[in-house]
C-alpha positions as CSV (number, residue, x, y, z in Angstrom):
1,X,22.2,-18.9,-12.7
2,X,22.2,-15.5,-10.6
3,X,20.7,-15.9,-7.2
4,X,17.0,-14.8,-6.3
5,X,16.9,-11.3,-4.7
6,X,14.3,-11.0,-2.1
7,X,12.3,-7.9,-2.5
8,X,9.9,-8.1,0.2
9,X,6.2,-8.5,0.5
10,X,4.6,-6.5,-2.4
11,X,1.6,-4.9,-1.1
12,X,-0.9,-2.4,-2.7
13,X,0.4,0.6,-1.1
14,X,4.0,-0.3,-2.4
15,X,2.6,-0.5,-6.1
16,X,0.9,2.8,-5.7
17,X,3.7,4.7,-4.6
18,X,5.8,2.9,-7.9
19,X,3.3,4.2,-10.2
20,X,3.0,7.4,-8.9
21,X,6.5,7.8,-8.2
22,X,6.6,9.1,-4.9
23,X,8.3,8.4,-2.5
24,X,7.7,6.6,1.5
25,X,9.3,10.3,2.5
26,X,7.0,12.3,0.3
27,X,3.7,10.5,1.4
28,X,4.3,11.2,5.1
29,X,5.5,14.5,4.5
30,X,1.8,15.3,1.8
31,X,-0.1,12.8,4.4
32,X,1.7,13.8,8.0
33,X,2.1,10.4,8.8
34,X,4.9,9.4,10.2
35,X,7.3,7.9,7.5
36,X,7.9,5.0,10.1
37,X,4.2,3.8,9.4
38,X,4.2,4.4,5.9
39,X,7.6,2.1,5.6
40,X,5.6,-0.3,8.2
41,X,2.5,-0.5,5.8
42,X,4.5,-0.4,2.9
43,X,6.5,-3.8,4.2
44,X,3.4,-5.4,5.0
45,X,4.6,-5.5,8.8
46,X,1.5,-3.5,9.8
47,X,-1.7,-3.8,8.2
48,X,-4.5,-2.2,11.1
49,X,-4.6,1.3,10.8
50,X,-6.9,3.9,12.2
51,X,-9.7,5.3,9.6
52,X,-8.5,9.1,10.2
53,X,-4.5,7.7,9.0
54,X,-6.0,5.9,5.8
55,X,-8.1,8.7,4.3
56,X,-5.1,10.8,4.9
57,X,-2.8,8.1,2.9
58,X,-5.1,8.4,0.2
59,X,-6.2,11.7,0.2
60,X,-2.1,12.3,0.0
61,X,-2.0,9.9,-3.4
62,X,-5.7,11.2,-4.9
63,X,-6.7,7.6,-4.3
64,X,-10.0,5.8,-2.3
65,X,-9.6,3.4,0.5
66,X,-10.3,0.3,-1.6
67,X,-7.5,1.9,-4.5
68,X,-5.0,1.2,-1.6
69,X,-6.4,-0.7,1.1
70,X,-9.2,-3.0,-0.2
71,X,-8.8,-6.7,-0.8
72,X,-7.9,-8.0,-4.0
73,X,-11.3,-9.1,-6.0
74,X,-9.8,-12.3,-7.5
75,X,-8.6,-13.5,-3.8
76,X,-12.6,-14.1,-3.1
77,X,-13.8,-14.8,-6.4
78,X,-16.7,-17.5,-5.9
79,X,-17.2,-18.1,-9.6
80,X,-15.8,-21.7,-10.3
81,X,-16.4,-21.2,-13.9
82,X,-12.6,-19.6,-14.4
């Protein structure tokens, strides 16, 4: 059995940049943020950011706030029903 590789913490930001295919570098250069906070919020090792940086992340990737930094819906779903 081959062993389990570690990816790291998959976080929306991460996905984003996979669909688009851009790149950390690419986002901080269209975003001027520096790449060492993309590659922080992309790890999951920093999640507070100030409003001005987050509408410039997503302005970069012609996303909104909640697109790439908004809670997932099923992680507060209420509705026992499921």
């Amino acid at each position: 059995m081959p062993p389990k590789i570690n990816y790291g913490k998959i976080t929306k930001l991460r996905l984003i940049l996979a669909q688009k295919g851009v790149t950390q570098t690419q986002l901080a250069e269209a975003s001027a943020v520096e790449a060492y906070l993309i590659s922080q919020l992309c790890s999951g090792k920093k999640t507070n950011i100030r409003m001005e940086t987050a509408k410039r992340i997503c302005f970069a990737l012609g996303c909104t706030l909640d697109e790439v930094f908004g809670d997932d819906e099923d992680e507060y779903d209420d509705d026992d029903s499921k």
